[in-house]
MARVO-35409 format. One record per atom (N, C-alpha, C, O): x, y, z; atom name. Coordinates in nm, 4 decimals. Each point is the difference from the previous one (the first is absolute). Layout:
! residues N
SITE       east      north         up   atomo
SITE          X          Y          Z      CA
...
***
This chain:
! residues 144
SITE       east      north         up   atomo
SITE     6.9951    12.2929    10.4437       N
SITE     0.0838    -0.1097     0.0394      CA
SITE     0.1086     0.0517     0.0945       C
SITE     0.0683     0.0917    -0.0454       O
SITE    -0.0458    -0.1265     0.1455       N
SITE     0.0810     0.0317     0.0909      CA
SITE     0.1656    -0.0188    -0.0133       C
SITE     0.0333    -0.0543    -0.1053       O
SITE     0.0496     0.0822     0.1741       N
SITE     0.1527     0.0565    -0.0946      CA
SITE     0.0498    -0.1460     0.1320       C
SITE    -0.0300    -0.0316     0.1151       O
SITE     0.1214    -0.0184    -0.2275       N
SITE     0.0723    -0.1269     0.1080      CA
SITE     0.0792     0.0798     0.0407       C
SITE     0.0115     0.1144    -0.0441       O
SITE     0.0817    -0.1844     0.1716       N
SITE     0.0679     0.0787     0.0658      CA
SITE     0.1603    -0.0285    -0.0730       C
SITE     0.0836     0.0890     0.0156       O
SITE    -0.0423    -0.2221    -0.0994       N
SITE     0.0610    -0.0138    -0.0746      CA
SITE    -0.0017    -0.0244    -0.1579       C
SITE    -0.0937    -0.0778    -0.0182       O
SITE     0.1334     0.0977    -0.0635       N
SITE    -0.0024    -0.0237    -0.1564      CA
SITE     0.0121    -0.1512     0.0071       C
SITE     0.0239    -0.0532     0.1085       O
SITE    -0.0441    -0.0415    -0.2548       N
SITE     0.0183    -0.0766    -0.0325      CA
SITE     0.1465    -0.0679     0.0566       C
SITE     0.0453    -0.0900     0.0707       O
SITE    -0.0011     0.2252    -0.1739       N
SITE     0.2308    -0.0465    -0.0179      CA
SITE     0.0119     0.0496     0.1480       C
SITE     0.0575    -0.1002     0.0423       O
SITE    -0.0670     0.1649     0.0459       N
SITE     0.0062     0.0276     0.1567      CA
SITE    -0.0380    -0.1182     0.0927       C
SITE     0.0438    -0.0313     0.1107       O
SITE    -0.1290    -0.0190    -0.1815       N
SITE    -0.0357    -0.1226     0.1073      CA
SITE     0.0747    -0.1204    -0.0546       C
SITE     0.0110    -0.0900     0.0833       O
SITE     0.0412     0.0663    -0.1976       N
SITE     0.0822    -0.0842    -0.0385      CA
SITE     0.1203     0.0174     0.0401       C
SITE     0.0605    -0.1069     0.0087       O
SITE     0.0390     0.2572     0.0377       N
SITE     0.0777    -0.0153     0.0534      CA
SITE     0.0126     0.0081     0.1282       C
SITE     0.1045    -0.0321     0.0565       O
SITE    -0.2280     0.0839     0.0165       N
SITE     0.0193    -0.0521     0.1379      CA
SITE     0.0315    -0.1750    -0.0065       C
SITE     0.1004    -0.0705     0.0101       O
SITE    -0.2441     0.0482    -0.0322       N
SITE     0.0232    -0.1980     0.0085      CA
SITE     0.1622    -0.0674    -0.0244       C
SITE     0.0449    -0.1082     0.0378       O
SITE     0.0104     0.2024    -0.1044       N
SITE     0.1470    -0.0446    -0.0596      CA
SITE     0.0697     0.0472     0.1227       C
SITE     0.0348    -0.0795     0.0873       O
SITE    -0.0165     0.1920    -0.0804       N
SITE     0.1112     0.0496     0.1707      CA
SITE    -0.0718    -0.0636     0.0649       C
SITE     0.0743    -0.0201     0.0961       O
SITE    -0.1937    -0.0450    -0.0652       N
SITE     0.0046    -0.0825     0.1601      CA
SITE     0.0405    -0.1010    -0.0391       C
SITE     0.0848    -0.0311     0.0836       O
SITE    -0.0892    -0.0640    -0.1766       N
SITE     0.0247    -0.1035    -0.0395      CA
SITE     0.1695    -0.0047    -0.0050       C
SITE     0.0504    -0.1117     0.0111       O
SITE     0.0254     0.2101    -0.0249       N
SITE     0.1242     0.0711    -0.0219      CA
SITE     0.0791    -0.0156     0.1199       C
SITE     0.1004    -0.0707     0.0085       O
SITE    -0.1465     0.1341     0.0751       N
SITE     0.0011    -0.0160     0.1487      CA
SITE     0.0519    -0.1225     0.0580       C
SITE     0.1132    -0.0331     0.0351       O
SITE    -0.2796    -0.0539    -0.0340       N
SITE     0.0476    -0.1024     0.0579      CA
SITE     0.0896    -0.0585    -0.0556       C
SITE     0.1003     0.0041     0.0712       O
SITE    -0.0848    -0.0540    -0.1571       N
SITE     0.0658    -0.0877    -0.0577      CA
SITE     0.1884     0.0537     0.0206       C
SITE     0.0996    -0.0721    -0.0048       O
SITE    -0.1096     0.2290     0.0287       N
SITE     0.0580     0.0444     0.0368      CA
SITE     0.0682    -0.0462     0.1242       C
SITE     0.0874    -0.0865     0.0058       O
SITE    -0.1145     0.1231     0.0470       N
SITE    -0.0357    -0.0730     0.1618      CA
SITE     0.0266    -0.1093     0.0085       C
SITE     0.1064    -0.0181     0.0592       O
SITE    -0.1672    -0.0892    -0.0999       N
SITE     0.0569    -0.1472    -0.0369      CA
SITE     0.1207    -0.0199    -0.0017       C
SITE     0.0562    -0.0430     0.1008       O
SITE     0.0094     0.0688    -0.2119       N
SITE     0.1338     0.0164    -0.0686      CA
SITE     0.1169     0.0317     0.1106       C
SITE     0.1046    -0.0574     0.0304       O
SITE    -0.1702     0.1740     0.0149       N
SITE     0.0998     0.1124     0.0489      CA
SITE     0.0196    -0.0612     0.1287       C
SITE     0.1127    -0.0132     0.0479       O
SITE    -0.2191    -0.0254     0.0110       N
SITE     0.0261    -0.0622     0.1420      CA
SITE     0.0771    -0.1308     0.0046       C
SITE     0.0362    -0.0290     0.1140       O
SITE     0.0032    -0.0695    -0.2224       N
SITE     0.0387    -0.0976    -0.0114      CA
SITE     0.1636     0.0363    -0.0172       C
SITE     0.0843    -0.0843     0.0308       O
SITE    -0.0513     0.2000    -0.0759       N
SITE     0.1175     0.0716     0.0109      CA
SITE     0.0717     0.0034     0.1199       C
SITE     0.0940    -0.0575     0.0550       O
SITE    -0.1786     0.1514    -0.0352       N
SITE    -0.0139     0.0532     0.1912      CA
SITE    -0.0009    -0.0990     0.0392       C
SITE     0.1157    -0.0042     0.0418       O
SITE    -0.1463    -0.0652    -0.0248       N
SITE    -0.0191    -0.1136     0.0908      CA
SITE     0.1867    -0.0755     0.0246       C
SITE     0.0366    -0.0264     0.1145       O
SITE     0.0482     0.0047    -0.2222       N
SITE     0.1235    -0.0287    -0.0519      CA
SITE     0.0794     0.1488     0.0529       C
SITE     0.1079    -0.0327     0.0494       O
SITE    -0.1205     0.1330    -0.0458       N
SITE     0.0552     0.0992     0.0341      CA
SITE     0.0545     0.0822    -0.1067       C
SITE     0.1098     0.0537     0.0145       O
SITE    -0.1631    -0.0428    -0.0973       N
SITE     0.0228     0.0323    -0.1411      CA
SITE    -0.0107     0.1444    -0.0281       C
SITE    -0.1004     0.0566     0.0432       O
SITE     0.1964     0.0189    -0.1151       N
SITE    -0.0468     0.1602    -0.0306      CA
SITE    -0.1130     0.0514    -0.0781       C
SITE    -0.0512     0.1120    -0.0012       O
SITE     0.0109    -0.2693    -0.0942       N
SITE    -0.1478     0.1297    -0.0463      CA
SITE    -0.1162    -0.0721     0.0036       C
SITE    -0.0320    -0.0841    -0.0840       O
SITE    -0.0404     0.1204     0.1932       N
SITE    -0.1027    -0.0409     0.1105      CA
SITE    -0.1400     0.0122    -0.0582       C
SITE    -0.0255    -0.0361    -0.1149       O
SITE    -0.0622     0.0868     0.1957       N
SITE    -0.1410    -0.0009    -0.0490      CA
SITE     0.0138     0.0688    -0.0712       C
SITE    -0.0082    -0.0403    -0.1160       O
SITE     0.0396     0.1959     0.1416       N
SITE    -0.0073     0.1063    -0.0807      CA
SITE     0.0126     0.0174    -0.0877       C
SITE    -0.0825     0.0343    -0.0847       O
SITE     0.2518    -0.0624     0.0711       N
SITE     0.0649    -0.0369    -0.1466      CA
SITE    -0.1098    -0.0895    -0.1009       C
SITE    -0.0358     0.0579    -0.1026       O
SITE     0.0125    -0.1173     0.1138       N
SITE    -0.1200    -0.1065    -0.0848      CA
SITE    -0.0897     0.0311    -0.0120       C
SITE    -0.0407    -0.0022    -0.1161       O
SITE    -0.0333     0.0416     0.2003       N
SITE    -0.1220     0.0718     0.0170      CA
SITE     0.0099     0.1224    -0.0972       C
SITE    -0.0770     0.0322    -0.0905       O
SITE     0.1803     0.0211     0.1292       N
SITE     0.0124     0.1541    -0.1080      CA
SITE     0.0351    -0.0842    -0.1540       C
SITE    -0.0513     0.0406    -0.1044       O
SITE     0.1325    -0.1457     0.1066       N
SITE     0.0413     0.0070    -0.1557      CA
SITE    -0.1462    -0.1084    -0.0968       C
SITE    -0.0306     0.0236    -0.1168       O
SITE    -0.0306    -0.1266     0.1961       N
SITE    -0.0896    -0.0491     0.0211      CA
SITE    -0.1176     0.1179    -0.0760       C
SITE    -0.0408    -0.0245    -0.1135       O
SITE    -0.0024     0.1398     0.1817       N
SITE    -0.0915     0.0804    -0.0517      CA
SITE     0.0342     0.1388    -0.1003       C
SITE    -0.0862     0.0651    -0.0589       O
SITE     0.1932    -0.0461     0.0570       N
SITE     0.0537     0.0707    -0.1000      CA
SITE     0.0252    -0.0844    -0.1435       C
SITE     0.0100     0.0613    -0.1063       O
SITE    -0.0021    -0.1883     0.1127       N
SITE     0.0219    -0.0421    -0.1659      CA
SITE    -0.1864    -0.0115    -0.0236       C
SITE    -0.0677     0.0210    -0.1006       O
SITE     0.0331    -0.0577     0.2233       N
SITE    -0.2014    -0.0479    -0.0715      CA
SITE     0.0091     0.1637    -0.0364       C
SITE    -0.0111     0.0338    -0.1178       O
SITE     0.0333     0.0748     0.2310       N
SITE    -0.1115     0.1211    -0.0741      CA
SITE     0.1048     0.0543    -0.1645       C
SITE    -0.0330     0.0936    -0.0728       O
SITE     0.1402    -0.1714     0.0547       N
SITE     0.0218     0.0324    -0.1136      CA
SITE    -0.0400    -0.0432    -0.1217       C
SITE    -0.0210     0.0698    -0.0992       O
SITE     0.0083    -0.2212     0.1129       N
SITE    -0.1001    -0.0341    -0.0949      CA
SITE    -0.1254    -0.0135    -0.0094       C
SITE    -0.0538    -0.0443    -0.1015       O
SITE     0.0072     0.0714     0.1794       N
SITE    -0.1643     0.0892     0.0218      CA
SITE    -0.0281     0.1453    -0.0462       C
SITE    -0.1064     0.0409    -0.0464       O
SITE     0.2251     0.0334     0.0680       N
SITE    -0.0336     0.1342    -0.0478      CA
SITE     0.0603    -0.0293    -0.1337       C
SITE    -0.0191     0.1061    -0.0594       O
SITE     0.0963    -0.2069    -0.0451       N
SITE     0.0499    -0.0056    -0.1425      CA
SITE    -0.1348    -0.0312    -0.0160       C
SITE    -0.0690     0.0850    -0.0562       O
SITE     0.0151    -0.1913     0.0943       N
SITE    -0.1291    -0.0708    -0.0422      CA
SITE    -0.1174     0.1078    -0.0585       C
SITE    -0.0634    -0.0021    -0.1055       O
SITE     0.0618     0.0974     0.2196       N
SITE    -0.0917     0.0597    -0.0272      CA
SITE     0.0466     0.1217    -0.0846       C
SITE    -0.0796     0.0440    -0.0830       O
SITE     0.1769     0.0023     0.0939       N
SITE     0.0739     0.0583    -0.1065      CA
SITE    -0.0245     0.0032    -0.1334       C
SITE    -0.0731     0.0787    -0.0601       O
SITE     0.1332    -0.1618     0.0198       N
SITE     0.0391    -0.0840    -0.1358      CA
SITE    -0.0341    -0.1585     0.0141       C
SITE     0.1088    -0.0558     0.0148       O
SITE    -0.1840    -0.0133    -0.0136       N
SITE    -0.0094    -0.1756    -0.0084      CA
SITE     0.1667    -0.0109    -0.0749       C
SITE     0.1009    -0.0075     0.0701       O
SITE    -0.0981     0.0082    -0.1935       N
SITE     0.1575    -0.0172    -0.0830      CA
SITE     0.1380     0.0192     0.0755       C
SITE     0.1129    -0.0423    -0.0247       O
SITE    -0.1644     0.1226     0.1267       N
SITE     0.1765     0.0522     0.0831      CA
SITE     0.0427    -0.0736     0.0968       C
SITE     0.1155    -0.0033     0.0425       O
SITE    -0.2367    -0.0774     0.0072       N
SITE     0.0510    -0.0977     0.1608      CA
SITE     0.0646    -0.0511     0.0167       C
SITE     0.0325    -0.0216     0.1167       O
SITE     0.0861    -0.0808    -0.3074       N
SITE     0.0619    -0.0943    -0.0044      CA
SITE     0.1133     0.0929     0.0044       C
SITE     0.1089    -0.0573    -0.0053       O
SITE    -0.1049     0.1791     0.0132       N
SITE     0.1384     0.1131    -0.0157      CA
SITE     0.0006     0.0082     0.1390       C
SITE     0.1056    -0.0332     0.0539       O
SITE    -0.1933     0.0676     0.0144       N
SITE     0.0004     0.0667     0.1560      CA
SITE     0.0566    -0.1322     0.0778       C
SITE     0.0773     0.0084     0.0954       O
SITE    -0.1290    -0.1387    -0.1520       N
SITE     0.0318    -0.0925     0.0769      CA
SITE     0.1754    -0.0540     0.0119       C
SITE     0.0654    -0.0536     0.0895       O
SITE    -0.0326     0.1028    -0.2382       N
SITE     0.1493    -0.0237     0.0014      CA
SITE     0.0894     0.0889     0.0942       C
SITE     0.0992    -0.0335     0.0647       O
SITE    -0.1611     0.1557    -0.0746       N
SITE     0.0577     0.1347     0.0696      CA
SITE     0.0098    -0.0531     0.1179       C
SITE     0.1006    -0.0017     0.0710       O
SITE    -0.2502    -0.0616    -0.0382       N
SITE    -0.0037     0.0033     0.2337      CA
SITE     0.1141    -0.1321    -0.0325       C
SITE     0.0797    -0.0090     0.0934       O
SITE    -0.0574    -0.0832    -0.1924       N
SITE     0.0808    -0.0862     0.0548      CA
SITE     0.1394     0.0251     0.0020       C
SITE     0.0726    -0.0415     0.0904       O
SITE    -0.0261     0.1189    -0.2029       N
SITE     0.1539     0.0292     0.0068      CA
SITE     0.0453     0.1189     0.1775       C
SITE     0.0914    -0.0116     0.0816       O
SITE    -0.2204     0.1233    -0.0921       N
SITE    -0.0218     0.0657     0.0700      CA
SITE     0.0269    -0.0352     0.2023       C
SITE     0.0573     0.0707     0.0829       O
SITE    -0.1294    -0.2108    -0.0651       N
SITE     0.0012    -0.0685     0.1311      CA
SITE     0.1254    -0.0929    -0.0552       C
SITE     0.0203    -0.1014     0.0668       O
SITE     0.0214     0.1122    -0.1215       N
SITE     0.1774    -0.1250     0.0156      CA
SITE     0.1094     0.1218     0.0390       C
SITE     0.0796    -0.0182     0.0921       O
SITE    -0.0814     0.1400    -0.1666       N
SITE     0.0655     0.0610     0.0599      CA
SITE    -0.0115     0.0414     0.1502       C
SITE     0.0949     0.0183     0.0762       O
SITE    -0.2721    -0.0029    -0.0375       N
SITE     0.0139    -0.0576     0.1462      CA
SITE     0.0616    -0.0589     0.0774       C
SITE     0.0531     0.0509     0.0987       O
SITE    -0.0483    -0.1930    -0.1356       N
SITE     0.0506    -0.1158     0.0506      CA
SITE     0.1589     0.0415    -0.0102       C
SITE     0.0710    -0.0319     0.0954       O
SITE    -0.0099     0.1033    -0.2096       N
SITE     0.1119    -0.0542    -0.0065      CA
SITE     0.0795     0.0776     0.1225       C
SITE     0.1175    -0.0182     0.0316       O
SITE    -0.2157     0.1134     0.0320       N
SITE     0.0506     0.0614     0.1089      CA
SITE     0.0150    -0.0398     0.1370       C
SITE     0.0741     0.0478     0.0860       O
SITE    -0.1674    -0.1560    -0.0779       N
SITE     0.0144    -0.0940     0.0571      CA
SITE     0.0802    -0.0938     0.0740       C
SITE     0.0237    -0.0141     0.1199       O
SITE     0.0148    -0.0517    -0.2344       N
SITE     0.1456    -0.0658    -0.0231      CA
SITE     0.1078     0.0562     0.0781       C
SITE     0.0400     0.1119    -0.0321       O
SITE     0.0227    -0.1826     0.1468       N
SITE     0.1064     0.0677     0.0431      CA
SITE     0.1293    -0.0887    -0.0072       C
SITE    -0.0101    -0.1226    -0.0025       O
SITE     0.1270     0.1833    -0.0007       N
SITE     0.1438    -0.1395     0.0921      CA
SITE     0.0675     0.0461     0.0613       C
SITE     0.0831     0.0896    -0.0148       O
SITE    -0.1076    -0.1368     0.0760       N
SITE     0.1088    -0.0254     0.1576      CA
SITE     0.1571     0.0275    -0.0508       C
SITE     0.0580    -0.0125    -0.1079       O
SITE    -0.0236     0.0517     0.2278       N
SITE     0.1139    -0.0285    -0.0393      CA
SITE     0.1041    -0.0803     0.0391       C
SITE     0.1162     0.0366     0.0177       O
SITE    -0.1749    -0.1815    -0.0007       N
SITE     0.0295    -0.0763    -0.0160      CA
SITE    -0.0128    -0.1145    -0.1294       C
SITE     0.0227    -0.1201    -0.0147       O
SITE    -0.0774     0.2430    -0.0751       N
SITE    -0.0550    -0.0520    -0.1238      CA
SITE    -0.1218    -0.0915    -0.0840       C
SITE    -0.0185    -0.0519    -0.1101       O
SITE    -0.0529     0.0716     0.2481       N
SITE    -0.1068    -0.0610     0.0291      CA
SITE    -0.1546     0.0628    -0.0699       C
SITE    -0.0761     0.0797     0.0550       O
SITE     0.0576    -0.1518    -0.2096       N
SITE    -0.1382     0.1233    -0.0064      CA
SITE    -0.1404    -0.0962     0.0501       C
SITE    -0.0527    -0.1105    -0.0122       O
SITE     0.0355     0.2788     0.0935       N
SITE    -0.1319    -0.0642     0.0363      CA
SITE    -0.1179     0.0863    -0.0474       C
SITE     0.0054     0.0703    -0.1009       O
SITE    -0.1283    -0.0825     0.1935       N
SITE    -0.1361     0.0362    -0.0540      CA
SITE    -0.0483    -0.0325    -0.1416       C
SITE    -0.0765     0.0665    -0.0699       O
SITE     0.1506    -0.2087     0.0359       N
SITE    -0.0449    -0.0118    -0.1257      CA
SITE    -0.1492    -0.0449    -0.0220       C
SITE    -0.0648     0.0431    -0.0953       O
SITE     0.0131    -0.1308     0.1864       N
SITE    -0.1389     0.0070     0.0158      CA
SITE    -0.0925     0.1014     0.0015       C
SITE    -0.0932     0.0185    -0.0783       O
SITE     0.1223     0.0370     0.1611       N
SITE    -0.0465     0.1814    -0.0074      CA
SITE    -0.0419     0.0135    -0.0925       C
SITE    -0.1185     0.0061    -0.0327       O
SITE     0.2422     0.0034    -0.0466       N
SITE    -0.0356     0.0963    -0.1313      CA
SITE    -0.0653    -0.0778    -0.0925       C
SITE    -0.0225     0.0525    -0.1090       O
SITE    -0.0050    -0.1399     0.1234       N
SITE    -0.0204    -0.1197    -0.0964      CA
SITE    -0.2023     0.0236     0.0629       C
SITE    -0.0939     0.0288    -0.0742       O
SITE     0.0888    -0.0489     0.1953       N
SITE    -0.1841     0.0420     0.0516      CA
SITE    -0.0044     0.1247    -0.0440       C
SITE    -0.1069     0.0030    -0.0610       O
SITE     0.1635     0.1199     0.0518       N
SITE     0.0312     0.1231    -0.0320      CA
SITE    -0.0958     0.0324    -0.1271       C
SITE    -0.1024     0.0651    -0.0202       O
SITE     0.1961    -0.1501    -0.0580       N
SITE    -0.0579    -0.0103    -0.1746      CA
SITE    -0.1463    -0.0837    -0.0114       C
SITE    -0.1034     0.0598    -0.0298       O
SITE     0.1059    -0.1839     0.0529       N
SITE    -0.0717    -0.1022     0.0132      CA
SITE    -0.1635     0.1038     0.0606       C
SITE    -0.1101     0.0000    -0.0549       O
SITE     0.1499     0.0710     0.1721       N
SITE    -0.1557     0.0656     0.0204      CA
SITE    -0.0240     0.1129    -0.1281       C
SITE    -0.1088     0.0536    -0.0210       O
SITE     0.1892    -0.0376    -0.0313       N
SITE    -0.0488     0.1152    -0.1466      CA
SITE    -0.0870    -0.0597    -0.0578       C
SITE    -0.1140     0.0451    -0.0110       O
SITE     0.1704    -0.2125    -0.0600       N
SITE    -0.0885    -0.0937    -0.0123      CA
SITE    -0.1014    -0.0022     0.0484       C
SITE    -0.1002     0.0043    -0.0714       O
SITE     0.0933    -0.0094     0.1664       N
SITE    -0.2037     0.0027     0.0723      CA
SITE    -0.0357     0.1046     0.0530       C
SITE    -0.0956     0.0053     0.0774       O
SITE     0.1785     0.1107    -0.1164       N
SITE    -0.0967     0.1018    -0.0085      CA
SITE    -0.0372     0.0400    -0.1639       C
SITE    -0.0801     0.0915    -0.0195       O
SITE     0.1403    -0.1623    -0.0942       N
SITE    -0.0557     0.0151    -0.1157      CA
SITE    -0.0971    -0.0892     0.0040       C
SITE    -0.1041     0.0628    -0.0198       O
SITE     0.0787    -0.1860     0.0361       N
SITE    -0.0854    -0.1045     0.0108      CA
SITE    -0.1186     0.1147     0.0515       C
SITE    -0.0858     0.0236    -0.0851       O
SITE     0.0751     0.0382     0.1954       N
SITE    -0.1107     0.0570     0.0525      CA
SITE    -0.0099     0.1263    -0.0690       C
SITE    -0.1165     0.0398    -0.0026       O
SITE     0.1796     0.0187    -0.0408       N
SITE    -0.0178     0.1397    -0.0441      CA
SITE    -0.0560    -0.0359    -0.1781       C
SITE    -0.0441     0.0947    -0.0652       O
SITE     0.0508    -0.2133     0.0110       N
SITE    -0.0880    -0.1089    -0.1165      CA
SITE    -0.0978     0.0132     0.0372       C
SITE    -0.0933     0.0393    -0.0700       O
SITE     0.0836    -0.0726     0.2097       N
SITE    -0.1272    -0.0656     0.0460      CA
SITE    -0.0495    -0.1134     0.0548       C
SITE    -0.1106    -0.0123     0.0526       O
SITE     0.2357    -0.1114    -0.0723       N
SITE     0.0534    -0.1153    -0.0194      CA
SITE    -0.0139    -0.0160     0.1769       C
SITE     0.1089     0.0232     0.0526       O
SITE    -0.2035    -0.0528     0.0337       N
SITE     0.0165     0.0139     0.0999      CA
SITE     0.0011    -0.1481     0.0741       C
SITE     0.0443     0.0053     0.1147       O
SITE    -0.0798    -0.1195    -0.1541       N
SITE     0.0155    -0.0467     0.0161      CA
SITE     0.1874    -0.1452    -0.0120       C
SITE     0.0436    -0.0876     0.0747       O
SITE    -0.0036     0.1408    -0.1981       N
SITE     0.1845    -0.0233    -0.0339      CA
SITE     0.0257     0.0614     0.1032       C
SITE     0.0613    -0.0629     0.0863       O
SITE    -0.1078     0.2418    -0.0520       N
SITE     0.1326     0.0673     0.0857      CA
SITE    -0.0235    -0.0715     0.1262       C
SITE     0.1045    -0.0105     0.0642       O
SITE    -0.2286    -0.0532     0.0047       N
SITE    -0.0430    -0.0751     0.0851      CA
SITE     0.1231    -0.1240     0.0167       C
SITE     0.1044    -0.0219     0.0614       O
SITE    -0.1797    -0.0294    -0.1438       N
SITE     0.1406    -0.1414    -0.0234      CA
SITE     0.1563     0.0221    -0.0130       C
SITE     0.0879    -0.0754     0.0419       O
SITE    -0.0744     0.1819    -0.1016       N
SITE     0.1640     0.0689    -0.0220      CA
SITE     0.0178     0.0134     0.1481       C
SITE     0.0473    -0.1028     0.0485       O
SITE    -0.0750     0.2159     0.0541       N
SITE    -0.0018     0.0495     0.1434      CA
SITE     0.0333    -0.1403     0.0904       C
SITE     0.0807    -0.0047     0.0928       O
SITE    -0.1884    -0.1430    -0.1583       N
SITE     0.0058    -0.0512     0.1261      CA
SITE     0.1316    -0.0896    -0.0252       C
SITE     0.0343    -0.0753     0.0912       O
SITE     0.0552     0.0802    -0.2322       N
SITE     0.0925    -0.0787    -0.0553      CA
SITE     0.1517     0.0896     0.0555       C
SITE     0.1113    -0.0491     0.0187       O
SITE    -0.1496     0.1771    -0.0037       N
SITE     0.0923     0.0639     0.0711      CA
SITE     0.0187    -0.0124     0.0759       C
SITE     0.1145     0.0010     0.0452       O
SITE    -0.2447    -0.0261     0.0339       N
SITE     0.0723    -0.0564     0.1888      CA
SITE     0.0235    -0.0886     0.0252       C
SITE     0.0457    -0.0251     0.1115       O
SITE    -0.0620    -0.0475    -0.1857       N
SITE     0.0527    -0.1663     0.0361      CA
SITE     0.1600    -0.0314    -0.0919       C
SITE     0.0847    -0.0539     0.0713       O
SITE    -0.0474     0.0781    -0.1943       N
SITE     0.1258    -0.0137    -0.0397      CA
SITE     0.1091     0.0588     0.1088       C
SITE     0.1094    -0.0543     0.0157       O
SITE    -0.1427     0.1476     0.0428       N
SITE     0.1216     0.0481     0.0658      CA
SITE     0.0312    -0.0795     0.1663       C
SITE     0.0849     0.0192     0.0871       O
SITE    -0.2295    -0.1364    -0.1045       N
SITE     0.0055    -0.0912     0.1118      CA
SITE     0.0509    -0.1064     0.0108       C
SITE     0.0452    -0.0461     0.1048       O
SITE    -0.0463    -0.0268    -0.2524       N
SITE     0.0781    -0.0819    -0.0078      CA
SITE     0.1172    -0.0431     0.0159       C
SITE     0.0850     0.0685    -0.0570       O
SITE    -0.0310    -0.1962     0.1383       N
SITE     0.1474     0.0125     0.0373      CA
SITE     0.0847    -0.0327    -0.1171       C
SITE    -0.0256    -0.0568    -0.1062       O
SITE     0.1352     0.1093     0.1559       N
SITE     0.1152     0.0193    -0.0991      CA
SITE     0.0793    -0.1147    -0.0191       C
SITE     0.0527    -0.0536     0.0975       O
SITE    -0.0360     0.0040    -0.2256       N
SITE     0.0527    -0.1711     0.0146      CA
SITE     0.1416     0.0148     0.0452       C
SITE     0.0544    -0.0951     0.0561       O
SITE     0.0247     0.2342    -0.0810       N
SITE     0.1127    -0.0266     0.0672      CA
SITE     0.0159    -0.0180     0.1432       C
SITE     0.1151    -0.0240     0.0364       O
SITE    -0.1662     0.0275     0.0142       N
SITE    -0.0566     0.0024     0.1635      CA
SITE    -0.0318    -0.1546    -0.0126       C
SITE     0.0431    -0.0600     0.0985       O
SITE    -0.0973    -0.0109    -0.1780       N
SITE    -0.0314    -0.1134     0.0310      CA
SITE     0.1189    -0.0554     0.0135       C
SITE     0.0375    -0.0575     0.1022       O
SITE     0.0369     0.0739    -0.2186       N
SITE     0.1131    -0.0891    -0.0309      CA
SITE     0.1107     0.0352     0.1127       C
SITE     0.0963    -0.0763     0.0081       O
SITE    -0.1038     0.1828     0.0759       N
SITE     0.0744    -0.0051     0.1333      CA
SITE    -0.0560    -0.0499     0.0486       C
SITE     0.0590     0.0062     0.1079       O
SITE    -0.1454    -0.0666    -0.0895       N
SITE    -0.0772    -0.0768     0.1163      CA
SITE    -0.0573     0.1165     0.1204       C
SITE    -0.0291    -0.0230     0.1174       O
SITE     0.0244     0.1640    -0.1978       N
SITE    -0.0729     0.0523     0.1158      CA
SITE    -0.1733     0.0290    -0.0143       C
SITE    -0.0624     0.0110    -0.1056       O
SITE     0.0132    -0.0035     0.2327       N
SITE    -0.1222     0.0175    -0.0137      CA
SITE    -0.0649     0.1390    -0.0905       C
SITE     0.0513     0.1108    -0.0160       O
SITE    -0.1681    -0.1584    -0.0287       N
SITE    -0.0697     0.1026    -0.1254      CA
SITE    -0.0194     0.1109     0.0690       C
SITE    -0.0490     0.0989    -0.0545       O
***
């Protein structure tokens, strides 16, 4: 029988980092796009670092994923909380940021489950919340 060129758990975490990626990508460019400090990369990297963490608990230990999963989440807020800046005019901003920051840990656990279709739906809920106009803007009467 001839030798695959990947294992089982190898080809499950490729499928996961490409899947990681884009969705990566998605996210990150919708950032970028706003002019935002944490871009594709940022997402993309935090995006595929929480899947290969609960992919490698998974395969680990099945019992440990709900530990690893708390870890990548406390773990990516302290991310975020770096994020977070104010002005000094007292102004905090990048709170969105940090808020997609965390939120892609989320779908990179969804995918690093396996859950590929949620982190699907999570990704495309990310790019669109941060599109929506802001009702205080309405209530100035300025455009969205």
């Amino acid at each position: 029988m001839p030798e695959t060129l990947l294992s089982g758990h190898e080809a499950g975490f490729a499928i996961r980092l490409g899947i990681a990626l884009v969705l990566g990508f998605l996210i990150g460019i919708e950032r970028e796009s706003r002019g935002k400090p944490a871009g594709i990369s940022t997402n993309a990297f935090v995006i595929g670092g929480a899947a290969m963490f609960v992919h490698l608990a998974i395969i680990a230990d099945p019992s440990s994923a709900a530990r690893v999963v708390a870890q990548v989440v406390s773990g990516v807020g302290f991310l975020g909380a770096g994020i977070i800046l104010r002005a000094e005019s007292g102004a905090i901003t990048n709170l969105t940021t940090a808020a997609s920051v965390w939120f892609s840990a989320a779908v990179g656990i969804a995918i690093g489950m396996g859950w590929y279709v949620i982190a699907a739906i999570a990704a495309a809920y990310a790019t669109i919340v941060p599109r929506i106009p802001h009702v205080s803007r309405w209530a100035r009467g300025q455009d969205p």
